[in-house]
N, C-alpha and C positions, 0 to 999 in steps of 0.2 A: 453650891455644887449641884443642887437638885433642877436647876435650871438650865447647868451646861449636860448634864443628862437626857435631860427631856427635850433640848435642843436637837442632840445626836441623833434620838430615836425621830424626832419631827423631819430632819432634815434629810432623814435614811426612807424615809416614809413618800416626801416629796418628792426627791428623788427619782426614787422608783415610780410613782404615779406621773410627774414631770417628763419623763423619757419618752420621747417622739417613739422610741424601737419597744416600747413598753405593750407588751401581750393586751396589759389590764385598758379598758378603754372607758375607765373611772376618769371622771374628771376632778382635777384636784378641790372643787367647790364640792362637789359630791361625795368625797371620801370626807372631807370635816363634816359634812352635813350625818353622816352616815355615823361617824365615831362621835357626835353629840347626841345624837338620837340613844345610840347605847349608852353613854354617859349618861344621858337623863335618866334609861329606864333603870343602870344599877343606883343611881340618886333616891327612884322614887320604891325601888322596892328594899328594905332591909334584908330578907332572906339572900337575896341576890347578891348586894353589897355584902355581905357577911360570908358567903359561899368566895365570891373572887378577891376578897382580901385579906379574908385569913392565910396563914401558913401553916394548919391545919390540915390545910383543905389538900389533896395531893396535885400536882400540873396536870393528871391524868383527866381528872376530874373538872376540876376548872375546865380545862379544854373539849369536855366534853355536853357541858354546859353552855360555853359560847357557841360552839357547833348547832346545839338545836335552836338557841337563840338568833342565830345567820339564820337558818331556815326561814324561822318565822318572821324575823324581820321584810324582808331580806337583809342581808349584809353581803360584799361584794365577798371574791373567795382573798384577794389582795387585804382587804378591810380585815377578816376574818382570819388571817394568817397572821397579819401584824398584832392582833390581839393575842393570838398563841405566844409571839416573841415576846409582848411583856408578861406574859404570864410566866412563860421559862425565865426569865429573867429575873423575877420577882418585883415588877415598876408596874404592876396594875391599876397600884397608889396612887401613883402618879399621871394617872391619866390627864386630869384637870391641867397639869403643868404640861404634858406634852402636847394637847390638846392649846393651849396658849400658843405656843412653839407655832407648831403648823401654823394657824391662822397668820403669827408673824413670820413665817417662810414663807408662804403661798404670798402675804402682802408685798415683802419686797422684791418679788419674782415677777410681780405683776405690775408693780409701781404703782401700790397702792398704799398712802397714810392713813392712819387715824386719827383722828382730829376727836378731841373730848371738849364739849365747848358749853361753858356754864353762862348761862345768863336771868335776869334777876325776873324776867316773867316767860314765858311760852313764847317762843316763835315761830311762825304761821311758815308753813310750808314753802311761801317765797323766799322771805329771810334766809330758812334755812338752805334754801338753793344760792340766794347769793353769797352766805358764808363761806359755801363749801366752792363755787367759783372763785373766792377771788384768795383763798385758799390755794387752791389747785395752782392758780395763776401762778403764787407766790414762793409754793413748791415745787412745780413743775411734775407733780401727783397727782393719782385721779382721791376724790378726799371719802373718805366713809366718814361720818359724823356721828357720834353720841351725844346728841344735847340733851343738858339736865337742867332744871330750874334751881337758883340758889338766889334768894333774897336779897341777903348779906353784902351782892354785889352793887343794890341803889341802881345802877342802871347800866346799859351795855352789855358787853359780852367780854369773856375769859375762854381762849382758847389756848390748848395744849394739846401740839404734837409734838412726840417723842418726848426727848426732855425741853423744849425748845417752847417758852410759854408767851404767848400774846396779847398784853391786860389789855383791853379797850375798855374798864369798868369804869365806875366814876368812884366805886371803893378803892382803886388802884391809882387814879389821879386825884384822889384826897390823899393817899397815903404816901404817895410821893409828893404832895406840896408839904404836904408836915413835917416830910427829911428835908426836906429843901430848908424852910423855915428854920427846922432848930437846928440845921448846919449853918445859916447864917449868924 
């Protein structure tokens, strides 16, 4: 449920910043960039996180707190409004999950996948550019990549986008000959 919530607010957000006839001349890369930067800073300070997540705390206040926070950042006034709505709302919480949201709105808006792609040593900035080419090819998407090192894999690459996964490992072709095997 906290997912198709954080969806709503994400997709209410893009939306508005998405719209050609839109005042705000926020680019929708810049408003995620903008509500991580605040996300990080209530992360890294406790007083701050404690102030916008209590129910304690009155909206008045809360709201008066982001306000001087948008100053000093900057924060756009669109950026800074939206944070009022989940504050009246009480979904402040939830930033992290609507913050997800958006990055997956703005992706499919833009025909962008993520590809998470695990392989068993480092791959050197070409590899990583051929991954995501024949990727792309394959989706018919431009590819963002998160590659990680995992061992476990012996050799190759595991790539997953969406739910949708692509073993090339050589842990993935031992472990498919060894169903093979004791199916026969």
């Amino acid at each position: 449920m906290a997912a198709a919530v954080a969806s709503r607010y994400a997709r209410a957000l893009v939306d508005v910043i998405s719209d050609p006839k839109s005042v705000s001349a926020l680019s929708p890369e810049s408003a995620l960039a903008q509500l991580k930067e605040f996300k990080g800073m209530i992360e890294s300070s406790p007083e701050l996180s404690n102030v916008l997540l209590s129910p304690a705390v009155a909206p008045a206040r809360k709201r008066a707190v982001i306000a001087k926070f948008a100053a000093m950042m900057p924060l756009a006034t669109i950026i800074r409004n939206f944070l009022y709505v989940l504050i009246d709302h009480r979904r402040t919480a939830m930033l992290g999950e609507v913050l997800e949201a958006i990055q997956s709105q703005l992706d499919e808006r833009l025909g962008i996948a993520q590809a998470d792609v695990s392989s068993a040593r480092p791959l050197s900035d070409v590899e990583q550019a051929q991954i995501k080419s024949s990727f792309a090819a394959k989706t018919g998407k431009k590819i963002r990549g998160q590659f990680t090192v995992n061992p476990d894999l012996i050799g190759g690459v595991m790539v997953r986008i969406g739910s949708t996964i692509y073993d090339g490992s050589v842990r993935g072709s031992l472990d498919g000959l060894r169903r093979k095997l004791v199916a026969e």
